[in-house]
N, C-alpha and C positions, 0 to 999 in steps of 0.2 A: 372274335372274328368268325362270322357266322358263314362266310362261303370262301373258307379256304380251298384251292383248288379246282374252283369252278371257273372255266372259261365264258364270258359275254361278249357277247358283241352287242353294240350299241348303235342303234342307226340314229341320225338325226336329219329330219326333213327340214324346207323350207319354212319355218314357223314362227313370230313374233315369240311363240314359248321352246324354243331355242336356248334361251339363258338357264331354261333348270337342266339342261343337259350336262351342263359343269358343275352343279352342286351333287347330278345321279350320278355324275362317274365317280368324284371324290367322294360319295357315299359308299358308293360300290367297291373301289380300291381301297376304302379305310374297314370294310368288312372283310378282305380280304382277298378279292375275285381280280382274275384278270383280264383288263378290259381293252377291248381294241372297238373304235371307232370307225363309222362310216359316215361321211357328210357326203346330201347332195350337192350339188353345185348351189344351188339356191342357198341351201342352210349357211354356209359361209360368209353370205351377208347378214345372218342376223348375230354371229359368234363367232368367232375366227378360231381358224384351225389350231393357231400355236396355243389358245385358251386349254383346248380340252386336251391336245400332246400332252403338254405338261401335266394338266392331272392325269390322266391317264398311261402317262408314261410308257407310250407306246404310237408311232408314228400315224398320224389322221390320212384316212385312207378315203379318196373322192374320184378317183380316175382308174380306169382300168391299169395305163402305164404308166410306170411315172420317168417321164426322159431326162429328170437331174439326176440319176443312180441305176436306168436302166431296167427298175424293178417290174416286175408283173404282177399285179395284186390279183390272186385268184378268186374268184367268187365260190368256186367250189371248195378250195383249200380252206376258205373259211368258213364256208357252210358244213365242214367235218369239224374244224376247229370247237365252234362252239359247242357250250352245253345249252346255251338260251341264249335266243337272239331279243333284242328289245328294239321296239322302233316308236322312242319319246321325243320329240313330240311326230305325231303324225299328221301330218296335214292329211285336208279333205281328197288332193291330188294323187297323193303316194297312196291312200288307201281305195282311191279309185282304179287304181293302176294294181295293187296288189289283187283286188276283187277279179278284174278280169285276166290277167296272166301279160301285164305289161313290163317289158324288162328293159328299159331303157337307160338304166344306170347301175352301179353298184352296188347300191344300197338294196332296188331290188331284185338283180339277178341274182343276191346271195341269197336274199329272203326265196327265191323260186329254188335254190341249189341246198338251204337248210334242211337237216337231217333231224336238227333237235326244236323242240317247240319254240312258239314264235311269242310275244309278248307284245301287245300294240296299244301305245297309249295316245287318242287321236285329242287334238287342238285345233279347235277355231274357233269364229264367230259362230253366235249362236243359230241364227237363221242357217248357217250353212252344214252347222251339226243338225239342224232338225228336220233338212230338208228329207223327205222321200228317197230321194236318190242314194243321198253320203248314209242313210238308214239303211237303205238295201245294202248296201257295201258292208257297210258294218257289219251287217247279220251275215251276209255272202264269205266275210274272210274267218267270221266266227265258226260258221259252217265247215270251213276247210280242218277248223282244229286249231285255229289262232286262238290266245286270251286276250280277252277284250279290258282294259284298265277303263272304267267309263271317266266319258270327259266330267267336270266336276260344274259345282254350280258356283255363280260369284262374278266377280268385274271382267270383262272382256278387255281388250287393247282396242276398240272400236268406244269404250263409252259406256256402251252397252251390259245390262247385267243379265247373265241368264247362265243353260247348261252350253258349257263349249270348253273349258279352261281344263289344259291337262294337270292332271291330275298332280300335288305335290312331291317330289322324288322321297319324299322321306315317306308317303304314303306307295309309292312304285315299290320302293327299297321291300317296305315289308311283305308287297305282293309276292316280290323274287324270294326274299327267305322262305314266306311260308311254301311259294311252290318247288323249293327244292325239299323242303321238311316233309311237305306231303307226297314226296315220291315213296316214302314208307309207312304213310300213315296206316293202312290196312294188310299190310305185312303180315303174313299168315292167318288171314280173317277169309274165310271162304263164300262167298256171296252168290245169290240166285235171284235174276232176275226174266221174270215173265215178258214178253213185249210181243207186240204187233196185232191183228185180231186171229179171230179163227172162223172157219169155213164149215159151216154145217151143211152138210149137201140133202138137196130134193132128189136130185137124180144123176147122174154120172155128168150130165154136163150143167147143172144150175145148182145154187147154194146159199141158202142165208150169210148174208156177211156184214161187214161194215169198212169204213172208211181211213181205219187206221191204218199210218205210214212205217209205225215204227222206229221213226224217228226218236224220239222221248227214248225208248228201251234201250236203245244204240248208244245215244251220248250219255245213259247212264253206264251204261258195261264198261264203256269207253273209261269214263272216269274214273271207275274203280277200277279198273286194270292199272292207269295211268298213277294210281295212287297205293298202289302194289297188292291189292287184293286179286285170290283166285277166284276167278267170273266163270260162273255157271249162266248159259244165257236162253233162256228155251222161247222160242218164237215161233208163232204162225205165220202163214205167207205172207212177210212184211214186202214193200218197198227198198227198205234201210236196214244194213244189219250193222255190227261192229267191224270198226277196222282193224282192232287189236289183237292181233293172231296169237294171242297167251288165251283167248278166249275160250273155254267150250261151249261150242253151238249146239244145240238141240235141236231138231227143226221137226215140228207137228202141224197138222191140217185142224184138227177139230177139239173143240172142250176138252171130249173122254181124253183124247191122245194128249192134251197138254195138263191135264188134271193126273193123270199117271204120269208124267214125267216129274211134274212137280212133287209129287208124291214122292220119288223114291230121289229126288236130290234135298228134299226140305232135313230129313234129320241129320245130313252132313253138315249142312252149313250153318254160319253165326248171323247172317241179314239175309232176308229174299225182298225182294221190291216187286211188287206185285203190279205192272203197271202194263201189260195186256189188258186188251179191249174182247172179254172174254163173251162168246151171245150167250144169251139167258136163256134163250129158247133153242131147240131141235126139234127137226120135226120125227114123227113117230115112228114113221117107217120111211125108210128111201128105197126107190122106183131101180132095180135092176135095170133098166132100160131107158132111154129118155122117153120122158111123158108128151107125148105128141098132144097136140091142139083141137081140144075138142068142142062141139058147139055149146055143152054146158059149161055152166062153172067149175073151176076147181079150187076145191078146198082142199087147205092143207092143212093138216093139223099138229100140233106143233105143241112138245112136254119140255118142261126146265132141265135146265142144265145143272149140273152138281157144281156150286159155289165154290171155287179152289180158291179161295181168299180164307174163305168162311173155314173150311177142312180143315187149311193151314194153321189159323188161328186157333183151332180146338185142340190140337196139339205140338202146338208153339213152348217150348220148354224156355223157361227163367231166363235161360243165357241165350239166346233168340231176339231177333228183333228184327218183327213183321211191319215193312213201308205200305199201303196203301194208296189206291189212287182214286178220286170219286169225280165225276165231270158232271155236274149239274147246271139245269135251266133256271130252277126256283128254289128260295130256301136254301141257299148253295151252304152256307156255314153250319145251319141246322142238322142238315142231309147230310154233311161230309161228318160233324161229330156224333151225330147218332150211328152212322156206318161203323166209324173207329171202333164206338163202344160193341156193336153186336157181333164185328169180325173180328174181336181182339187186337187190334192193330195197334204200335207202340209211337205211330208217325202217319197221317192221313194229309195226302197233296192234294189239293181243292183245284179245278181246273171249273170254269165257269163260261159256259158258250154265250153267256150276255159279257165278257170282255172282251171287247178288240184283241187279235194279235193271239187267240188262244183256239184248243181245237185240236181235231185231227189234222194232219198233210203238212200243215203250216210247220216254217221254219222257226217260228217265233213261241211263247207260252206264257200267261203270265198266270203266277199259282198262289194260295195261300197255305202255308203249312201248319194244321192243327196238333197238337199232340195230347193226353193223356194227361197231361194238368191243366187242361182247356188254352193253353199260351196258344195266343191266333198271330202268325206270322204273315204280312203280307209282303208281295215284291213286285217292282214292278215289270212291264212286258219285256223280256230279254230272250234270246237265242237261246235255243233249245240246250247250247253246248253250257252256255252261260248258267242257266235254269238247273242243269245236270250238275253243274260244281255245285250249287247253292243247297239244293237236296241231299249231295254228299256229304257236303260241311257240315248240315245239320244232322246227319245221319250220325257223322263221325263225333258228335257233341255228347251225343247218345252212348256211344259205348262204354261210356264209365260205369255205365249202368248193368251193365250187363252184369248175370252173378254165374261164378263157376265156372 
């Protein structure tokens, strides 16, 4: 019994796939957990409330009050309640509603009133899982910090075969175990992660830079925090920092400044993930003054920047394990395993400006993971947050490796 003592809630929308909510609760209750239920009013048509009572062994909760017993169902009391909230199946509706902050039932003023992570497994027709819109949403509540269960591929309730089908509870089941197992997985493992670009300045008010959000570096710290490692997080003027206030933040403008910070956290720790958008170039000298407009040209002349990937890697010790990141135009898999080999890297994320969906700013990524026995991983375009678990898990696949 794999989650003794863990509280769930369980939401169930309006869904044709409604009926595997009674086999995830008896899955859930026969591992141990205890589980209280929330139906919308819609869901009740496709499963009846006394269905999942019964398994669940705990009164189905759909209405704010209930006037046969005078009870008041709190949505806050439940949103302390839980350890993890799950809402199988999710309609295209409920997740439309979760995305913009709509709280017009139970199910989701507890999901806005949740303290503890949220779990969303969406259902429907295929056209309406691929639409644009229920896409944005997806990505929208992934962003917030939700886990996203992708819907699966296979027969629709419309005929239809394609991706829309939530996912099988016995496949949910394992999501929950592993994501309480991995609240410890990096348990005393100290980690350093680079992120956002950096600022070479011309002059007090102009600066070489680039386009990164810092997004990518965030849901990384994020997840290693979430999976109990200490996160060291050194960033340049991102957009996006961490939410996770176990964090330590470092905050640097330029290379030099983020090249010595990295310096003096790398021999503390066991992983750095190196995935700042570092410039190559600085110029020679910067202008005390601003450079006013003048009728000739101006050149600027502009020396390399010291590789803090490449440093790192020169003396990365045994029990160490340096993540790299490479963004290419051309030759993307050639360019990202020849990089691995000359920076020493133990794990090299391939990001590729010819995929859709990939990039700087963007919520979205889709990466290939190369490592060190040439194994090429690809995956497809998922949320940044989504993207950030999948580099962890492999990251975490990794540490057996580690010697000393």
């Amino acid at each position: 019994m794999k989650l003794v003592g863990k509280h769930i809630v369980l939401g169930v929308t309006g869904s044709i796939a409604a009926y595997k909510a009674a086999t995830l609760v008896r899955l859930l209750v026969k591992e141990g957990a205890e589980v209280k239920v929330i139906m919308t009013p819609l869901a009740k048509e496709f499963i009846t409330p006394l269905t999942l009572a019964t398994l669940s062994k705990n009164p189905i909760l759909v209405d704010f009050f209930n006037p046969e017993n005078g009870d008041w169902n709190s949505h806050v009391d439940l949103g302390l309640w839980a350890d993890l909230y799950i809402i199988a199946p999710a309609s295209a509706n409920t997740i439309a509603k979760m995305a913009n902050g709509v709280a017009d039932n139970l199910l989701l003023t507890t999901y806005l009133s949740a303290r503890c992570p949220v779990m969303v497994a969406p259902a429907m027709d295929l056209d309406m899982y691929a639409h644009p819109a229920t896409q944005k949403n997806i990505a929208t509540i992934a962003g917030y910090g939700n886990i996203i269960i992708e819907a699966a591929f296979g027969e629709l309730a419309s005929g239809l075969s394609g991706k829309g089908r939530m996912e099988e509870p016995e496949t949910v089941l394992r999501r929950v175990i592993d994501f309480f197992n991995s609240s410890n997985r990096f348990a005393n493992r100290k980690v350093l992660i680079t992120s956002g670009p950096t600022y070479e300045y011309i002059d007090p008010v102009r600066f070489i830079g680039n386009f990164s959000s810092g997004k990518m570096g965030a849901a990384l710290a994020d997840e290693f925090a979430k999976q109990g490692a200490q996160v060291t997080f050194i960033s340049g003027p991102a957009g996006v920092y961490p939410k996770d206030t176990s964090i330590t933040r470092i905050d640097v403008v330029s290379a030099s400044e983020m090249l010595e910070a990295a310096k003096n956290s790398f021999p503390s720790v066991d992983i750095a993930v190196m995935v700042a958008a570092v410039a190559d170039f600085t110029p020679e000298t910067v202008a005390d003054n601003k450079i006013k407009r003048e009728a000739d040209d101006l050149i600027l002349r502009l020396k390399p920047t010291v590789d803090i990937a490449a440093t790192l890697g020169k003396v990365k010790r045994n029990n160490q394990l340096l993540v790299g990141f490479a963004l290419e135009t051309a030759n993307e898999q050639v360019n990202a395993s020849e990089k691995l080999k000359r920076k020493n890297f133990d794990l090299i994320v391939l990001n590729s400006l010819n995929d859709k969906g990939a990039g700087f700013s963007g919520d979205t990524n889709k990466i290939t993971l190369i490592n060190t026995k040439g194994e090429i991983t690809p995956f497809e375009t998922k949320s940044k947050q989504q993207v950030a678990a999948d580099i962890v898990s492999a990251i975490f696949e990794m540490i057996g490796n580690l010697k000393g």
